[in-house]
C-alpha positions in Angstrom: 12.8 -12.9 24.7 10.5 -10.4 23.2 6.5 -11.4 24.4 5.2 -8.9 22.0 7.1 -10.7 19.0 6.2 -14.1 20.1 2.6 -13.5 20.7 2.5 -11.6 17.5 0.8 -13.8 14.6 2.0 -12.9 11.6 -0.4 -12.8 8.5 1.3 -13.0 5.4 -0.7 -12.7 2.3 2.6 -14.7 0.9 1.7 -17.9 3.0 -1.3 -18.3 0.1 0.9 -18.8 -2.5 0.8 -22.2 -3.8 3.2 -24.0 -6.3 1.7 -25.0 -9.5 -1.5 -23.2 -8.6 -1.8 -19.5 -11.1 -1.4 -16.7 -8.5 -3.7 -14.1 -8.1 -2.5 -13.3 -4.5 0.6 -11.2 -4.3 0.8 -7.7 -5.3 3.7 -8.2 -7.4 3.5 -7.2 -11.1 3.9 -10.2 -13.7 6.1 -7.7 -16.5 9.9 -7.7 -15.3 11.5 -5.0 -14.0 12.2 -2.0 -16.7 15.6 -1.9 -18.7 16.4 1.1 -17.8 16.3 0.0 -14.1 18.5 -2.6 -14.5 21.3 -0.4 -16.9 21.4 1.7 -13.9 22.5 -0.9 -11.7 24.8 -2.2 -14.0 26.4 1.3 -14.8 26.6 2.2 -10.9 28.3 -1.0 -10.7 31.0 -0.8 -13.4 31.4 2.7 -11.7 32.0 1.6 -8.4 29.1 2.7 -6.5 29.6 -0.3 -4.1 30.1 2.1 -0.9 27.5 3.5 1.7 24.9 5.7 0.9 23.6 8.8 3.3 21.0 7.7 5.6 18.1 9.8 3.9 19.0 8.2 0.3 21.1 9.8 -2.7 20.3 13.3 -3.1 19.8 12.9 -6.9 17.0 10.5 -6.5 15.0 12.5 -2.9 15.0 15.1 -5.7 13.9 13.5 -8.6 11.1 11.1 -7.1 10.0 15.0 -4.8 9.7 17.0 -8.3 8.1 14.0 -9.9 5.4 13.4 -7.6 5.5 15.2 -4.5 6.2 18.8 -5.5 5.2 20.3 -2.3 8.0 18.8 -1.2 11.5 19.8 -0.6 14.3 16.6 -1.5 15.1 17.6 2.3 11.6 16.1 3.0 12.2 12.9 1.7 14.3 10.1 3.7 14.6 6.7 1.1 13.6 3.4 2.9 13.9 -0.2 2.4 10.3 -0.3 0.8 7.2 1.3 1.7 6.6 -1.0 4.7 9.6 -0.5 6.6 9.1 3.2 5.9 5.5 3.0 7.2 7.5 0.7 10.6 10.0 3.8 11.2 6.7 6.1 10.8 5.0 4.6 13.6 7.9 4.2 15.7 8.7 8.3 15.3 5.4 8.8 16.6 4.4 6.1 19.0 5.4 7.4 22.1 4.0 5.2 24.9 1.5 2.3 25.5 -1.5 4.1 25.7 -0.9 5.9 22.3 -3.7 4.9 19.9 -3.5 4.5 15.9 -6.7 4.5 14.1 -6.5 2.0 11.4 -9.5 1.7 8.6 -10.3 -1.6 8.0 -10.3 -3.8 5.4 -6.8 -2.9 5.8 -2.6 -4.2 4.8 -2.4 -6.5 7.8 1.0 -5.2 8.5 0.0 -2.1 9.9 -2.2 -3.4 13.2 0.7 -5.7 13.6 3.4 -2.7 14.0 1.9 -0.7 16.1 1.1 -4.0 18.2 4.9 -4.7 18.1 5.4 -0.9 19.0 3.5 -1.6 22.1 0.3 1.0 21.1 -3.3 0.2 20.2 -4.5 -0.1 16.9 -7.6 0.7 17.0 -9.8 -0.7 14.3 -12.5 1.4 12.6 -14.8 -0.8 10.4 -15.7 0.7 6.7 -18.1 -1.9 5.4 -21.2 0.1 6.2 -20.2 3.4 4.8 -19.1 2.4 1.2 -15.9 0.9 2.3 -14.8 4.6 2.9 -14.6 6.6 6.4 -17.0 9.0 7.4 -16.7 12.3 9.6 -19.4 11.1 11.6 -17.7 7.5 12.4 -14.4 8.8 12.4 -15.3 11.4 15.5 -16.8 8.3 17.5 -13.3 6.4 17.5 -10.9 9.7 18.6 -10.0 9.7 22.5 -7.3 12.0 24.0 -4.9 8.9 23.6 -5.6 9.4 19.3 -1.8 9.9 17.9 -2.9 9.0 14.3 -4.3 7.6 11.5 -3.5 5.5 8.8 -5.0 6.0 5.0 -4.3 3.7 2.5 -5.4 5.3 -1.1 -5.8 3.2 -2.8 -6.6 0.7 -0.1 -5.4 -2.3 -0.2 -7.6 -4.8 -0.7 -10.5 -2.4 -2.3 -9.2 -0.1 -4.4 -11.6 2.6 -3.2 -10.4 6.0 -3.2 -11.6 9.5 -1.9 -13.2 12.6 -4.0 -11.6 15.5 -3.3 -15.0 16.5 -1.5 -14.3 13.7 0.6 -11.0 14.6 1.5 -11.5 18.8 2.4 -14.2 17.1 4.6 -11.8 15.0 6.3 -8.8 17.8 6.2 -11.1 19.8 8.2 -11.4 17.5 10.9 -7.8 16.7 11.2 -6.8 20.9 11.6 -9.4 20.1 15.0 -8.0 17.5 16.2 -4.2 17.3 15.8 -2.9 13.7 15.2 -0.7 12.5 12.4 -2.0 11.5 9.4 -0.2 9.0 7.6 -0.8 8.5 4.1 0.0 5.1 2.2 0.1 5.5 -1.3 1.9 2.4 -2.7 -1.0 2.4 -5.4 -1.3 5.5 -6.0 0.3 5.1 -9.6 -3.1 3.1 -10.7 -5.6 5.7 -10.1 -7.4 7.8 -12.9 -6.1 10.7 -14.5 -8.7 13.2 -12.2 -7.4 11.6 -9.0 -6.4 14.3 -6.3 -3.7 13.3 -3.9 -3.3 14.6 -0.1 -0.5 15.5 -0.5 -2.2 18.4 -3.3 -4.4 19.9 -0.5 -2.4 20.1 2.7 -1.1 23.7 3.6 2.2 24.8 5.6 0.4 24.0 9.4 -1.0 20.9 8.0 2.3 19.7 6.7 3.2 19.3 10.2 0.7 16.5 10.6 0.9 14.8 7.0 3.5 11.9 6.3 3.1 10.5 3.0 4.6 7.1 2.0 5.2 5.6 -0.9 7.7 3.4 -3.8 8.3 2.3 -6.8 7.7 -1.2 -6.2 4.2 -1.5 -7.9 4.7 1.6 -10.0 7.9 0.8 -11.5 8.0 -3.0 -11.1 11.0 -3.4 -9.1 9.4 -5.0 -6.2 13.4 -6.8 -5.2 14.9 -3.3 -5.5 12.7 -2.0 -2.2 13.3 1.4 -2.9 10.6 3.3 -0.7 10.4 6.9 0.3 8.4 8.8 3.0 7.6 12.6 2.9 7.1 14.9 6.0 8.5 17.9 7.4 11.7 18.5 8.7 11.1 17.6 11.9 10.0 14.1 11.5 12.1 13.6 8.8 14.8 14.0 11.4 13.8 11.3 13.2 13.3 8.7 10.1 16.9 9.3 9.2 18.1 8.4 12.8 16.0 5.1 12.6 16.9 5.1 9.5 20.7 4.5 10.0 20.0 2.0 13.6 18.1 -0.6 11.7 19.6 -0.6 7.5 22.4 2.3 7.8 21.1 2.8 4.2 19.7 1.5 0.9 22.5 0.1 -1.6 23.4 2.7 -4.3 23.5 0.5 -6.5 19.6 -0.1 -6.6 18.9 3.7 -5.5 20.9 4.3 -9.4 18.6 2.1 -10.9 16.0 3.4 -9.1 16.5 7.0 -10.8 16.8 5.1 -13.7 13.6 3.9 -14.1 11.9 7.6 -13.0 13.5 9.1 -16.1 11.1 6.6 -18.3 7.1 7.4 -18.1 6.5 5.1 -21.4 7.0 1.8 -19.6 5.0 2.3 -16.5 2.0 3.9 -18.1 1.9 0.7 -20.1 1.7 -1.5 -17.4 -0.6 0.6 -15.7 -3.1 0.6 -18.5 -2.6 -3.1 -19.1 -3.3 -4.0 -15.0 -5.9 -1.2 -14.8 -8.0 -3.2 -18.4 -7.7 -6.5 -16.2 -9.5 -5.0 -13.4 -12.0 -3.4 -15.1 -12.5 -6.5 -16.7 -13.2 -8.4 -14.0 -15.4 -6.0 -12.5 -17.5 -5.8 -15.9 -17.5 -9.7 -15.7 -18.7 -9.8 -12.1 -21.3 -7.2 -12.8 -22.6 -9.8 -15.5 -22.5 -12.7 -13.3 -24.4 -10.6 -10.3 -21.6 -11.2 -8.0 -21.1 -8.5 -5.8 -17.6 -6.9 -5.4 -16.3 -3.6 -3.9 -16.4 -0.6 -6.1 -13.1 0.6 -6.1 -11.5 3.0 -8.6 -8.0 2.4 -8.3 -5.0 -0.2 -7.2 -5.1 -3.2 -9.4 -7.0 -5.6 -6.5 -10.9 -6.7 -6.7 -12.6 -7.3 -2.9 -14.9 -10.0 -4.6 -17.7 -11.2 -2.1 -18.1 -15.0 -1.5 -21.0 -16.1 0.4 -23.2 -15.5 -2.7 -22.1 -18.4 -3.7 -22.5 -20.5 -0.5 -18.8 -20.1 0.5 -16.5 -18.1 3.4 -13.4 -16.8 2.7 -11.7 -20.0 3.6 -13.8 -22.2 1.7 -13.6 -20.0 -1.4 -10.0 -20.3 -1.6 -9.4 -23.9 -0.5 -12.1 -25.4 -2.9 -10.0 -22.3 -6.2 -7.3 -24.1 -4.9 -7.5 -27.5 -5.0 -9.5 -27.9 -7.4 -8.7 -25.1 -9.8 -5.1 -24.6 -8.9 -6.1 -20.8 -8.6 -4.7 -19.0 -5.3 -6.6 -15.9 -3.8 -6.4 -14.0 -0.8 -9.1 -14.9 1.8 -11.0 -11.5 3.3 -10.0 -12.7 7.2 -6.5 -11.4 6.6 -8.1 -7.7 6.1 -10.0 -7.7 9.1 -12.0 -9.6 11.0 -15.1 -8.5 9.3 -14.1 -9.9 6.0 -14.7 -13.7 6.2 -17.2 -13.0 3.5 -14.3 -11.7 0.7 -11.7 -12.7 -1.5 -9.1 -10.6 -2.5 -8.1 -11.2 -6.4 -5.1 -9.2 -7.2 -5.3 -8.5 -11.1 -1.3 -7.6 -11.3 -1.3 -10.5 -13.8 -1.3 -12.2 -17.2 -4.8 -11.7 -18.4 -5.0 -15.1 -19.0 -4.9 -15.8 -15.6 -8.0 -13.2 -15.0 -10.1 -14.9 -17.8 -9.5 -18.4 -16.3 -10.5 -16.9 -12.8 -14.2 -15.8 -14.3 -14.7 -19.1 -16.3 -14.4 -21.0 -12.8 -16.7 -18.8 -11.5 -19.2 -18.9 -13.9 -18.9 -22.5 -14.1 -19.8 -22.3 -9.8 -22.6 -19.7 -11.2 
């Protein structure tokens, strides 16, 4: 029996959804999946795409999502996963390479990532944000690196604050990483909800730092096909190598079918721009509302999640979401599950109905 998986707790920020309660706790978009992603599953099928795919993905799609978004990137760069978090799980695995390997993790952070390099047998080392604007600095950052430093994980927009770097902040932080060579892995799951100004990584790298970038990322929260898990990662050659040999031990390879309707849905800009306008107007709108009732919140400028602080009104974490939930029938995310740090937060995920969003601030301001 595996000790590390036994011992492991899992923290699921499903385990807060509750039934009959309106949920504000999952990432997962309330539209349905677009029309076009569904034709092309139902056209692969009457073709007969019902055999195995290559273990990097369909060619057609590694080159369509590459040119779309990551144009620094060859379609030989890309390797299709089963989501973004088993491409972040083959990630870490390419580059853990013993137990004393340590992974810088910047906390609040997705709870899954301390939990896979735990599993992998390395060190996550948490590096708290709180007291720097929620963001990383140089300065902090140079404290936590050891000899034993293999990488870093960077979730923009993180996950549960929505803060994101100016591209001041990230030359600042490219310099330091062509010092000190570790991998940089970049999660960018929500990188669709950002503004029309934001910069990614991915823009900025040169050839010698390609060699330490790996960019992940999908279409679930983008594209709104969540069920599909149609993720991609982005490196060099090199690691890419590696990905499609873990690749084919532990799925073989993603079902055509949903890669087609994957390719599908990138062909259509109209649909996804709506939703993103409609779930980027419900956070704003929270924020404006929180602002009015003088409750403080992080100030993050992109994802569709609001890291809303609790003890102003006399509660934890815990306390916040048991008394929204019983009494309210209103499920949210308790801070804890980000970090240790965070017993203090709630996270609302705004991915939603507004509805839902405007019956969240008339409980507060009935607690106001």
């Amino acid at each position: 029996m595996n000790e590390k998986l036994n011992n492991l707790v899992l923290h699921s920020i499903r385990q807060y959804r509750k039934p009959n309660t309106l949920d504000l706790t999952v990432g997962e978009g309330h539209f349905q999946a677009p029309f076009n992603a569904k034709l092309g599953v139902y056209e692969a099928l009457l073709m007969n795409q019902t055999k195995y795919s290559t273990i990097s993905g369909e060619e057609s799609l590694r080159k369509k999502f590459a040119s779309k978004y990551y144009s620094q990137y060859d379609y030989e760069e890309v390797v299709v996963t089963n989501g973004a978090t088993q491409g972040i799980f083959i990630t870490l695995m390419a580059i853990i390479n013993n137990n004393s390997d340590e992974i810088i993790v910047l906390a609040p952070y997705y709870p899954a990532y301390a939990q896979i390099i735990t599993l992998l047998g390395a060190k996550p080392v948490i590096v708290d944000t709180k007291d720097h604007d929620f963001k990383i600095s140089i300065t902090k950052l140079k404290e936590y690196l050891t000899h034993n430093t293999v990488g870093i994980i960077i979730n923009e927009p993180c996950n549960p604050t929505g803060v994101t770097y100016t591209l001041e902040e990230k030359l600042e932080l490219l310099k330091l990483f062509r010092e000190h060579k570790m991998y940089v892995i970049v999660d960018e799951v929500y990188r669709a909800y950002t503004n029309e100004d934001h910069v990614s990584f991915a823009e900025l790298i040169d050839l010698k730092l390609k060699e330490q970038f790996i960019f992940v990322n999908s279409l679930s929260k983008s594209h709104l096909i969540t069920g599909f898990r149609v993720g991609f990662v982005l490196s060099n050659k090199q690691i890419i190598s590696n990905l499609q040999k873990l690749n084919w031990m532990i799925i073989g390879s993603l079902s055509k079918l949903l890669q087609e309707g994957a390719s599908n849905a990138l062909d259509d800009d109209y649909y996804p721009n709506f939703v993103k306008r409609y779930y980027i107007n419900n956070t704003r709108y929270l924020q404006d509302e929180l602002d009015e009732l003088n409750i403080d919140y992080v100030k993050g400028n992109g994802g569709y999640y609001v890291f809303v602080r609790t003890d102003q009104m006399g509660l934890d974490d815990e306390g916040f979401t048991n008394l929204f939930s019983e009494k309210y029938q209103l499920a949210v995310v308790p801070g804890r599950i980000f970090g240790e740090n965070y017993q203090n937060y709630v996270r609302v995920s705004c991915c939603r109905d507004v509805k839902d969003i405007i019956r969240f601030v008339e409980v507060l301001r009935e607690l106001k």
